[in-house]
N, C-alpha and C positions, 0 to 999 in steps of 0.2 A: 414485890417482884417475884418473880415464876424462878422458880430455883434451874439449872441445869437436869438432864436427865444423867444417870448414870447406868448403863445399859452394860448388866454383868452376864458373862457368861463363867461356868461353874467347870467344865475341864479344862484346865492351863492356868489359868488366872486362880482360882480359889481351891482346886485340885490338880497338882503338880503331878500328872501321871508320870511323867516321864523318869523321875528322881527315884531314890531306894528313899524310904521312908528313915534309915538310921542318918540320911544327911540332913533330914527336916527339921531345926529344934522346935517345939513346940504344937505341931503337928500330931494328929490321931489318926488312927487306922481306921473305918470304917465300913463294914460288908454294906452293900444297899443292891436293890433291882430295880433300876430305873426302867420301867416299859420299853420306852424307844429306844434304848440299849440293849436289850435282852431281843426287840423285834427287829434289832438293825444287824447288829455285828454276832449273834450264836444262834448256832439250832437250840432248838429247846432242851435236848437231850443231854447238849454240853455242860463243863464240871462247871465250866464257867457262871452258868446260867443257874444252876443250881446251889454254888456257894454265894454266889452274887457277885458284883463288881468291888472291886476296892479301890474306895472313896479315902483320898487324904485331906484332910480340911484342920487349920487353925481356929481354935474358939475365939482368940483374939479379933478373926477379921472382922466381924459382925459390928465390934462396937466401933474400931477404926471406920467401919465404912459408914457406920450411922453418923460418924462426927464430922463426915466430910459436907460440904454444904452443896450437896444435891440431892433429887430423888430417886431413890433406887427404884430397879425394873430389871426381872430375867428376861434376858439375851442368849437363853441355852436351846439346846435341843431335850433339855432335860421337863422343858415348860411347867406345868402346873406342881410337878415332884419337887422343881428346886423350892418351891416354898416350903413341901411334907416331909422333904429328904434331905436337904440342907438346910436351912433354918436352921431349926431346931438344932444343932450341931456346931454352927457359931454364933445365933444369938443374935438372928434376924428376925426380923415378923413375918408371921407364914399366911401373908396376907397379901405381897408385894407384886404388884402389876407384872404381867407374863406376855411375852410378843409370839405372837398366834402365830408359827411359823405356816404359810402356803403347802410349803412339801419340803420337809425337810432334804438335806443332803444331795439336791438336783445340781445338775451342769450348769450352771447359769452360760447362755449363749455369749459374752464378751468375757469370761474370765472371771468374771470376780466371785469372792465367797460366798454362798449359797445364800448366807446372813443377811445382805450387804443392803440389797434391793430392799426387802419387803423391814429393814432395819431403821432405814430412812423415810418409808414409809409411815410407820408406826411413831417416830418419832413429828412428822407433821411439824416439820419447819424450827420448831425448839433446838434450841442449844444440846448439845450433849457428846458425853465421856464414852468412848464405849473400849469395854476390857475386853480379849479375847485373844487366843495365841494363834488362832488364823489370819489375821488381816496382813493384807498385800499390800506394798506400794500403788498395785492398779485401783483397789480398794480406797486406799487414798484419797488419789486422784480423781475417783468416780465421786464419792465423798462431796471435796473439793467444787469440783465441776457441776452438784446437782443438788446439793443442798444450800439453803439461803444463809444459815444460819453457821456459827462458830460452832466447830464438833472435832473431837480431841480424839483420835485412834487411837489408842495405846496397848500395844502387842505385847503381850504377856511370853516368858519363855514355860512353855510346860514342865521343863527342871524346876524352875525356880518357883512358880507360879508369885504371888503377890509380894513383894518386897516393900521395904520400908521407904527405897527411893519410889516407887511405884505410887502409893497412896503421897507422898510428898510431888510430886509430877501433878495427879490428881489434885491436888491443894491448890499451888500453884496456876493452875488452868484458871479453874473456877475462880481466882483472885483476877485474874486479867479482865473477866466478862463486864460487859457495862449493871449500872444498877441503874433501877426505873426508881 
């Protein structure tokens, strides 16, 4: 049997930007400069850009999410970096399949997250999880409406990013799926 995909995105779910790092337990600080960050949201010139981003990430996640019974794949705008930038940080393989975003951060013409489209796409009919603190109801429903297959949204809060109920949801999902 084809395992589920689990289609991770790396700010909100795995990087809780939103929280103060002193409410994190087990949580690290990390400077990084992810390209598409540095070419999307600062001028070059900025402090920002120059000290880097601060990345919080759990070493814990990586084996939690390795024991989950699906296969991982980044869903970030981070694309090829989350395997050289994250990995390595919770103790993933810096090998792991990357969804080639069209253009990142566009309007999409009906609303939905810019993800959403070319998300379903890439997954080609297969079952799948997919973490991210943007997903909408419309997102949903579009979901719903246009993929064949069993596929679990699961909205991350950017405070809290991945929680224990979170990967237990996760678990759970994937126990309901048929086996071949």
């Amino acid at each position: 049997m084809t395992r589920p995909l689990l289609l991770l995105d790396v700010d909100g779910p795995l990087n809780p930007f939103r929280s103060r790092l002193a409410g994190l337990r087990g949580y690290t600080s990390h400077r990084m400069r992810p390209s598409i960050w540095l070419s999307y949201r600062d001028a070059p010139e900025s402090r920002r850009s120059r000290r880097g981003l601060r990345v919080r990430l759990h070493p814990a996640h990586g084996a939690r999410l390795l024991a989950l019974p699906y296969e991982l794949a980044w869903a970030t705008a981070w694309t090829h970096e989350a395997n050289t930038l994250i990995s390595p940080h919770i103790g993933l393989p810096a090998d792991l399949p990357v969804i080639e975003w069209p253009e990142p951060f566009t309007r999409d013409p009906d609303g939905l997250f810019w993800k959403t489209r070319p998300l379903l796409e890439w997954a080609a009919g297969r079952p799948f999880a997919w973490v991210d603190d943007m997903i909408t109801p419309r997102d949903r429903a579009w979901v719903t409406a246009h993929h064949p297959a069993p596929a679990l949204l699961l909205r991350i809060q950017p405070r809290h990013g991945l929680r224990p109920q979170d990967f237990a949801t996760l678990e759970r999902w994937a126990a309901t799926l048929p086996t071949d």
